[in-house]
N, C-alpha and C positions, 0 to 999 in steps of 0.2 A: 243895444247892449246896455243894460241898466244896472250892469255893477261897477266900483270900481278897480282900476288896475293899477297896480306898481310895477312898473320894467326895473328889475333889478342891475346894476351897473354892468353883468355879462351880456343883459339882453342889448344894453344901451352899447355896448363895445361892439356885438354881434351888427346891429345895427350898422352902425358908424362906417363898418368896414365893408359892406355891401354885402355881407355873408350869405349866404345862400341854405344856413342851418335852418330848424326846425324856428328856434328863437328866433333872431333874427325874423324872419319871414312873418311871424305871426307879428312883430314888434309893428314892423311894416304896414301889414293890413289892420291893425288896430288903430293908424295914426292914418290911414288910408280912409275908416270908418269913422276917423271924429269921435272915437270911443272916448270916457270916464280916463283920461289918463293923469296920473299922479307924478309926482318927482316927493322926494326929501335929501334934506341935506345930506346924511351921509355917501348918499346916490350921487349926488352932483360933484360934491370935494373930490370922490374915489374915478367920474367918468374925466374931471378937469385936470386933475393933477396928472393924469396918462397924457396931456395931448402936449406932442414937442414943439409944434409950428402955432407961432400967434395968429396966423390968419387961422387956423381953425377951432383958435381956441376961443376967438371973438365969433366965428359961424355957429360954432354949437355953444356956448354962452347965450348968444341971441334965440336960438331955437329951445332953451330951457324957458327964457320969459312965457311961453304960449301955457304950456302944462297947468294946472294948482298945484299946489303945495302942503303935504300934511304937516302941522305945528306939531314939532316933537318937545312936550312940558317931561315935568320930573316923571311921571310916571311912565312915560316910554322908559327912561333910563334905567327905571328901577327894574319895570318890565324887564328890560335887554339881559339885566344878572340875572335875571331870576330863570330865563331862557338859557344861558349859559350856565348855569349851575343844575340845572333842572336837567340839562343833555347830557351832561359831564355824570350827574348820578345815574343817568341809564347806560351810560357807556358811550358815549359819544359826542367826542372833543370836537369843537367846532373852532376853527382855525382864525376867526375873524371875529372879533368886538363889533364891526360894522356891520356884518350881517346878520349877528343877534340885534341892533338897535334898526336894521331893516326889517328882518322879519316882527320887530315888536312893534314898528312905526304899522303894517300893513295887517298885525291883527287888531292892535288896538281900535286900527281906523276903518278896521270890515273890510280891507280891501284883497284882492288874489294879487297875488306876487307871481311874476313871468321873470324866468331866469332860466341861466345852464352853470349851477353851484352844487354841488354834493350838500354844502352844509345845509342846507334849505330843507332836502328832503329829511334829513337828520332832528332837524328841529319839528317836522310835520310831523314825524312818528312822536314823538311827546308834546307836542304843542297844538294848542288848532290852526295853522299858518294853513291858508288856502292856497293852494298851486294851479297858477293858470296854464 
């Protein structure tokens, strides 16, 4: 596989839980495959501040070290309003600041985004966000 992928914090929850969805599953064999995978901040704050029990907040803490990381500068941020305002003018509110500065982390950086979020596809009808 020679692109790369961002699991967005639904894939990484789908994950975590052993889910047996569509996401999930593919989350699974892509990190089964040693695939391109990516993390960024707002992915990590949103997958860590969900977990109630320290033991597993230090288990997947340590299993985010493996990943790379995209560096989100000023122009992701700028990117992420301009995403948000851009969807808002075609009709379409997107309920999260996080996942405008996701999806802006994963065009900027050419990567497909692997999720289960409404708002994503929302942003793919005006934006170039690639869907894995």
């Amino acid at each position: 596989m020679s692109f790369k992928i961002l699991p967005d914090t639904s894939a990484w929850i789908s994950f975590f839980r052993d889910a047996t969805d569509e996401t999930g599953l593919k989350l699974r064999k892509l990190i089964e495959l040693e695939a391109d995978i990516y993390l960024c901040g707002p992915i990590v704050t949103e997958v860590l501040q969900g977990i109630r029990h320290d033991k597993d907040y230090k288990k997947i803490l340590k299993l985010f070290e493996l990943p790379d990381y995209f560096v989100m500068d000023c122009e992701v941020y700028e990117y992420a309003a301009e995403i948000y305002r851009g969807c808002r003018a075609k009709g379409f509110t997107i309920r999260s600041t996080m996942d405008c500065l996701i999806a802006a982390t994963a065009i900027t950086q050419d990567a497909h985004l692997l999720h289960q979020d409404r708002d994503y596809e929302s942003i793919a009808r005006v934006f170039p966000l690639k869907i894995w």
